[in-house]
C-alpha positions in Angstrom: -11.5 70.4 29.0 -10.8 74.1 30.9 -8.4 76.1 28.9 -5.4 75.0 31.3 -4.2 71.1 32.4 -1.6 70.3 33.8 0.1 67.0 31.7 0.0 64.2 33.7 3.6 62.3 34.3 3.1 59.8 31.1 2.1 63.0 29.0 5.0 64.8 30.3 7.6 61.7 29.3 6.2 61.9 25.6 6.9 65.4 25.8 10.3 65.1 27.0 11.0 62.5 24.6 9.4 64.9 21.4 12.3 67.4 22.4 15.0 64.6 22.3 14.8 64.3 18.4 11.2 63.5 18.2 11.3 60.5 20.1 8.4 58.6 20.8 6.2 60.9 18.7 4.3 58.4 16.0 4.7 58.7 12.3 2.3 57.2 9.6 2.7 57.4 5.5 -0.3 56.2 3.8 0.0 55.1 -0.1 -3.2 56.6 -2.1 -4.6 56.1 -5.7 -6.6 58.6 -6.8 -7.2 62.8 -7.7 -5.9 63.8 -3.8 -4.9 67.5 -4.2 -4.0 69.9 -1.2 -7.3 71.6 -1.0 -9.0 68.4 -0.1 -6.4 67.4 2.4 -6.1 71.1 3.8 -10.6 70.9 4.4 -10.3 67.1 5.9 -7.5 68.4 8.4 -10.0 71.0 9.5 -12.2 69.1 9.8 -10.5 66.5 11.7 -9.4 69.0 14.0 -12.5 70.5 14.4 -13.9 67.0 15.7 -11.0 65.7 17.9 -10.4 67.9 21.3 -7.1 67.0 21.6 -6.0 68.4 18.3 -6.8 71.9 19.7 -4.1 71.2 22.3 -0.5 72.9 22.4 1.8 72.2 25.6 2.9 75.5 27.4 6.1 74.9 29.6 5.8 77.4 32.7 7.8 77.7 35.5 9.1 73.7 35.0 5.5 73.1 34.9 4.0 71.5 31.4 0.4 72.1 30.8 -1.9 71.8 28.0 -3.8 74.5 26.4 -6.8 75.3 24.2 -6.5 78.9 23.4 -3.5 79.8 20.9 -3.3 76.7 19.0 -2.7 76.6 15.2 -4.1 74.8 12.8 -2.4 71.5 11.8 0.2 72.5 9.6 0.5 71.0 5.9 3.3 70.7 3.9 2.7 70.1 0.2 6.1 68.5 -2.0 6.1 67.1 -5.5 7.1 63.2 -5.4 10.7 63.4 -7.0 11.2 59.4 -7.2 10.0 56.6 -5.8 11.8 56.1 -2.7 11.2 59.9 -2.1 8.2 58.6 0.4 10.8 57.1 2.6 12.7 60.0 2.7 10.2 62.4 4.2 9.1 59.4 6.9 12.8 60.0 7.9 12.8 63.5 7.9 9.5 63.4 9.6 10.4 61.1 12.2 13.1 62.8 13.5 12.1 66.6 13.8 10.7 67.3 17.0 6.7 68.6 16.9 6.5 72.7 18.1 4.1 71.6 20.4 3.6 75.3 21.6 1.7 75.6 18.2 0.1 72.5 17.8 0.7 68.6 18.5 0.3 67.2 14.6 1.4 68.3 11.5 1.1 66.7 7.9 2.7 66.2 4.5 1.1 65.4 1.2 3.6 64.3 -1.3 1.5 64.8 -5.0 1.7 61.8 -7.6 4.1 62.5 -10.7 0.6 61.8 -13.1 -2.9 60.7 -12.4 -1.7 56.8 -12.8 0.9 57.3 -9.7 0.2 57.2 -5.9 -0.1 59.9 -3.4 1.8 59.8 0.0 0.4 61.2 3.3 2.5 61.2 5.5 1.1 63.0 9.3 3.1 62.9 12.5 1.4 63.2 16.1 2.5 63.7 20.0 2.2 60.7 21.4 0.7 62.7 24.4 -2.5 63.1 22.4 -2.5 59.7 20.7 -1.3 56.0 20.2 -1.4 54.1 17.1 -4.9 52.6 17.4 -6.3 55.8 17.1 -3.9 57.6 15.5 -4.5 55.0 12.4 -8.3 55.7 12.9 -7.7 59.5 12.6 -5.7 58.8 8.6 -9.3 56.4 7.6 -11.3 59.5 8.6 -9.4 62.1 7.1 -9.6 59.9 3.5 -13.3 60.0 4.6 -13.2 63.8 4.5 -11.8 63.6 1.2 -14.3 60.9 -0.2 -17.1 63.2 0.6 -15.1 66.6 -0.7 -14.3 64.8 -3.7 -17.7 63.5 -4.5 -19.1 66.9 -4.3 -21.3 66.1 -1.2 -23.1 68.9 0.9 -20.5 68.9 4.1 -22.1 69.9 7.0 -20.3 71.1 10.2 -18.5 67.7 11.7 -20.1 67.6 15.7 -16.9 67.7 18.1 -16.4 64.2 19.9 -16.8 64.9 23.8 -13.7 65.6 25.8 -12.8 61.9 27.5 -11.6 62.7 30.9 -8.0 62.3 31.9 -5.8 58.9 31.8 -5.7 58.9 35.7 -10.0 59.3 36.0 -10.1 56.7 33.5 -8.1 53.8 35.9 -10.2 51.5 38.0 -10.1 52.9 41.3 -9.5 49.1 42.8 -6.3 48.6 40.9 -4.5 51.7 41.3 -2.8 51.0 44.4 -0.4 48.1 43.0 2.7 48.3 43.0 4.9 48.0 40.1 6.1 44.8 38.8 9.3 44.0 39.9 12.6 45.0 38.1 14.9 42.3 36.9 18.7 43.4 36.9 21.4 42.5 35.1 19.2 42.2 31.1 21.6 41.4 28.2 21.0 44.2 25.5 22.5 44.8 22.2 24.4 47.7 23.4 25.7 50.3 21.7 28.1 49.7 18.4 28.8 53.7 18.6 28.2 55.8 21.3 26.8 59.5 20.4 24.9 61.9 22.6 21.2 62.0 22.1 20.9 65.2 20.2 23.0 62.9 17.6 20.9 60.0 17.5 18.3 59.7 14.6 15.8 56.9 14.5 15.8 54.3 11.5 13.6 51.5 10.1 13.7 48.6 7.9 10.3 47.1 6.2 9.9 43.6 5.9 6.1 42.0 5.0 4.8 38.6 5.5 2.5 37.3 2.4 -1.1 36.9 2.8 -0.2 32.6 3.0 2.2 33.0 5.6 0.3 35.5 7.7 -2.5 33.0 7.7 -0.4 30.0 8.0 1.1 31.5 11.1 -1.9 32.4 12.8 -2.9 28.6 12.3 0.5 26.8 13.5 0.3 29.8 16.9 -3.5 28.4 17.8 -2.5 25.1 17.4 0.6 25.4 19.2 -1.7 27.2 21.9 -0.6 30.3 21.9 -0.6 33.5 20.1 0.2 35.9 17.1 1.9 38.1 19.5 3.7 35.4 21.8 5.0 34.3 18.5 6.1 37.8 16.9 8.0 38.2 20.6 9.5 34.7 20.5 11.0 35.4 16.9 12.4 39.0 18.4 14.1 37.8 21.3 16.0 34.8 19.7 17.0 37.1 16.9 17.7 39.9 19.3 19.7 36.7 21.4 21.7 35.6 18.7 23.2 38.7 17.4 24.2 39.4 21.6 25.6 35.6 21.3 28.0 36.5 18.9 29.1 40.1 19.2 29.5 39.8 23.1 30.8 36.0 23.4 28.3 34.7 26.0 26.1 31.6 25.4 23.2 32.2 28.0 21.2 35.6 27.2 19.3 36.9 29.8 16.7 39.1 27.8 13.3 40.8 28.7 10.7 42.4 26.3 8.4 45.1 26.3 5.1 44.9 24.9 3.1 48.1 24.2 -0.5 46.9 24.7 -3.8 48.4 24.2 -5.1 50.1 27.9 -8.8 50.4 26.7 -10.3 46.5 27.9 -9.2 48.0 31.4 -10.7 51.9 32.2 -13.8 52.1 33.5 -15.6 53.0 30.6 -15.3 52.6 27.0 -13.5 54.6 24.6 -13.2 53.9 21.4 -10.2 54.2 18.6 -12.6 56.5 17.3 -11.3 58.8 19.9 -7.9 59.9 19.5 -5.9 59.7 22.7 -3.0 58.4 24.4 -4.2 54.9 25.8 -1.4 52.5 25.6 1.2 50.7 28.3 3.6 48.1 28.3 4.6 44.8 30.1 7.5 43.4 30.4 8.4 39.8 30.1 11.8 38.4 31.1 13.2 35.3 29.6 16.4 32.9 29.6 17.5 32.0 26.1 20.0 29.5 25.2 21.0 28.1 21.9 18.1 25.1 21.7 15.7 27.6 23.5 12.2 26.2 21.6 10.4 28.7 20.0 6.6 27.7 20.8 7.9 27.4 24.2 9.3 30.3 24.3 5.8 31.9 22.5 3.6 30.2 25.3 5.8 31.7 28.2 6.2 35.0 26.9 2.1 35.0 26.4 1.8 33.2 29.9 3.9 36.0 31.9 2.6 38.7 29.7 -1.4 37.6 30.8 -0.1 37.8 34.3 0.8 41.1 34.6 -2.1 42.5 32.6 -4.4 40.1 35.5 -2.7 41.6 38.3 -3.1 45.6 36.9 -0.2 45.7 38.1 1.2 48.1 35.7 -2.0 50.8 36.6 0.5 52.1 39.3 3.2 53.3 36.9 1.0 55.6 35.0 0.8 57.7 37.7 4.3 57.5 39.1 6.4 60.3 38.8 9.5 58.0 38.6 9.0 58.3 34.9 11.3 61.6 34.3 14.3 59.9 36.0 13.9 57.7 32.9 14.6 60.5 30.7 18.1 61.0 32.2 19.4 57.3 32.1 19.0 57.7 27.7 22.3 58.9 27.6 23.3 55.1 28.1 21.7 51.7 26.6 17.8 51.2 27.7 17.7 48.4 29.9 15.0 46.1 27.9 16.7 43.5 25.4 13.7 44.4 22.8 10.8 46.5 22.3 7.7 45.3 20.5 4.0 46.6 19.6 1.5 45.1 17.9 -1.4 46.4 16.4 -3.2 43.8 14.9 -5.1 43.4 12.0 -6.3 47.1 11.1 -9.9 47.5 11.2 -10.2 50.3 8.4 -11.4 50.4 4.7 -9.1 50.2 1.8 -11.7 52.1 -0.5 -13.0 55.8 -0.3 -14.8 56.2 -3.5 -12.6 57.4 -6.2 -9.8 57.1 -3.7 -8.0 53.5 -2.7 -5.8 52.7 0.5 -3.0 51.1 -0.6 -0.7 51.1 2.1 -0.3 52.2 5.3 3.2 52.3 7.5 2.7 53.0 11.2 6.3 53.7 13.2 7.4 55.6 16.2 10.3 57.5 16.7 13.0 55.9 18.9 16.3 57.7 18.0 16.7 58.0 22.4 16.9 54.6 22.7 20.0 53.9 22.4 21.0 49.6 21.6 17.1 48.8 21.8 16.2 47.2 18.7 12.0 47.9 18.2 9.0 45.7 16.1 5.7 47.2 15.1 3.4 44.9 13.8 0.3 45.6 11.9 -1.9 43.3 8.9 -3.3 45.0 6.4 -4.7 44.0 3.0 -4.2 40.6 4.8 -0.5 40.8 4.5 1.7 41.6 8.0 4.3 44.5 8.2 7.0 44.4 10.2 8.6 47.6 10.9 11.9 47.1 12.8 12.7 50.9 14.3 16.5 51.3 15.9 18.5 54.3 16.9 20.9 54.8 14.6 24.3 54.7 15.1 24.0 52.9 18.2 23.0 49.9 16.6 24.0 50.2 12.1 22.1 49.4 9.6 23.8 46.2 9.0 23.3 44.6 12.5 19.8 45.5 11.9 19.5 44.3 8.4 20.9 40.5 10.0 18.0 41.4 12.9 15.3 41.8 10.5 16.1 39.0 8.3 16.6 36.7 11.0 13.2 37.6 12.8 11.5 36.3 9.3 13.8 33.5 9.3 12.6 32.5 12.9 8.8 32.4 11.7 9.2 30.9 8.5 11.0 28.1 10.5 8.4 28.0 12.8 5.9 27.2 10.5 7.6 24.7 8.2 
């Protein structure tokens, strides 16, 4: 790319959204067995950023003008802590999550938390702009750095890495056919959790609970969604929504919920060219679904509709026009108050990454983004690895607690348990 470019309006959101408490920015801790010391991880994060061009970025704010820039950028910057106990893991992911990225220096950053003796596990834990990257490639980027430190631990020859060519810009990638639709139509008057507590932004902090699905329910499900004819994903949003719908039931007295749902899906089956997860870069959107739920609302049929209205939108390319729009900063000022979307959820599939790098051995990875704007909008990632499914349920804390989210949570495995049984 030329030493100066101007952000483009979805780059300039994610920035916007890294100064409001790290919003948006995406987090992930990787568990690792094996002799991981900071010298390896320091070399593999060179590396790394030697190969990817859009880890030499930093963003330069001039005269209300963002623009990214090559020359002046640091090198990703590692922190190295001792693991004090055993939860210690989770509190650096929280610490991490919400600290905004100096992205006048650099647009990732990295902490290696050492194991207590050779028999304990290692944490990684690296947090990028989501400018620069989504979660598919973003997870790509933590497999090759353990590749790095395979081939530095095995004592192999490392030649120079060859830099990945600069893919042009979001806008250049969009078919040219599509890219006058208009926007999908709003729907007014969405039902959301609200806010239990109302604090400004800059007091907001984002939060997460874990829950997994075991290897027989993760298949089990997959087999009860094709046979219902549907999807994974249609039934992930199902289980969301009537969770999301019965905690809105009861808190705000109303038996009919009118709820919509924003899916984050993957942008690359549409460009006009291919680009790989191999290449980290920001190529992600959402659709938004909008549903009616009452008490006896079925939850295949609800699974089917979600998928149906979801396929229609990504048909139309419909959603190509908001990329570009420049409606997207206005967004930034309606935080203050609840986001009008019921529930938020991403899913990114089964991860197509080893669990083994020689002496070293993948044993879990946690992918979350940081969503302490978003005030009463409870969020889902999904992601299967090792053939079991995590569910990481994000909130901004305190607008919705802990314990409305806890009952969320619980109730979203509830819902696909009973839908399998």
């Amino acid at each position: 790319m030329n030493n100066h470019q101007n952000l483009l309006p979805h780059e300039r959101y994610c920035e916007l959204l890294n100064r409001q408490g790290g919003t948006f920015n995406i987090t992930i801790s990787s568990q690792i067995k094996g002799p991981l010391t900071p010298e390896m991880i320091r070399q593999a994060l060179d590396m790394a950023q030697f190969r990817h061009p859009r880890l030499n970025w930093r963003i330069v704010e001039e005269q209300d003008c963002f623009q990214f820039k090559t020359e002046g950028t640091q090198k990703i910057p590692l922190q190295v802590v001792d693991k004090l106990h055993d939860k210690y893991w989770q509190e650096i992911v929280t610490a991490q999550i919400n600290k905004e990225i100096d992205s006048s220096k650099c647009l990732m950053r990295a902490v290696l938390i050492r194991a207590l003796d050779e028999k304990d596990s290692n944490y990684l834990i690296t947090t990028v702009h989501h400018a620069i990257a989504d979660g598919l490639s973003f997870v790509q980027l933590q497999s090759e750095i353990l590749s790095y430190c395979q081939k530095i631990a095995s004592g192999e020859t490392l030649t120079q890495v060859t830099p990945l060519p600069v893919i042009p810009s979001l806008e250049k990638l969009l078919p040219h056919s599509t890219t006058t639709s208009q926007p999908y139509e709003s729907h007014l008057e969405i039902d959301t959790l609200g806010f239990e507590k109302w604090v400004p932004i800059e007091s907001r902090k984002t939060a997460y609970i874990y829950k997994y699905l075991d290897e027989k329910l993760t298949q089990h499900l997959k087999k009860i969604a094709k046979q219902e004819k549907t999807t994974l994903h249609g039934a992930f949003c199902a289980a969301l929504m009537l969770a999301t719908a019965g905690i809105i039931r009861a808190t705000q007295k109303i038996e009919v919920v009118r709820a919509s749902c924003t899916t984050i899906f993957n942008l690359r089956p549409y460009l006009k060219f291919t680009v790989s997860n191999e290449h980290l870069n920001s190529l992600a959107w959402d659709a938004i679904s909008w549903q009616t739920l009452e008490k006896n609302t079925s939850f295949w049929g609800l699974s089917r509709e979600v998928r149906q209205q979801i396929r229609s939108v990504l048909k139309s390319g419909a959603f190509i026009s908001e990329i570009t729009s420049e409606q997207l900063d206005e967004f930034i000022e309606l935080l203050g108050q609840e986001v009008e979307t019921t529930a938020d959820i991403s899913n990114l599939g089964k991860l197509d990454i080893p669990t083994v790098y020689g002496t070293f051995e993948l044993e879990e990875i946690h992918p979350i983004c940081g969503t302490a704007a978003f005030g009463g909008m409870p969020t889902l990632i999904i992601s299967e690895f090792r053939e079991k499914t995590l569910l990481s349920f994000l909130f901004s804390e305190p607008s919705i607690s802990q314990t409305t989210m806890e009952i969320l949570a619980n109730n979203v495995v509830s819902n696909l348990i009973d839908a399998c049984y």
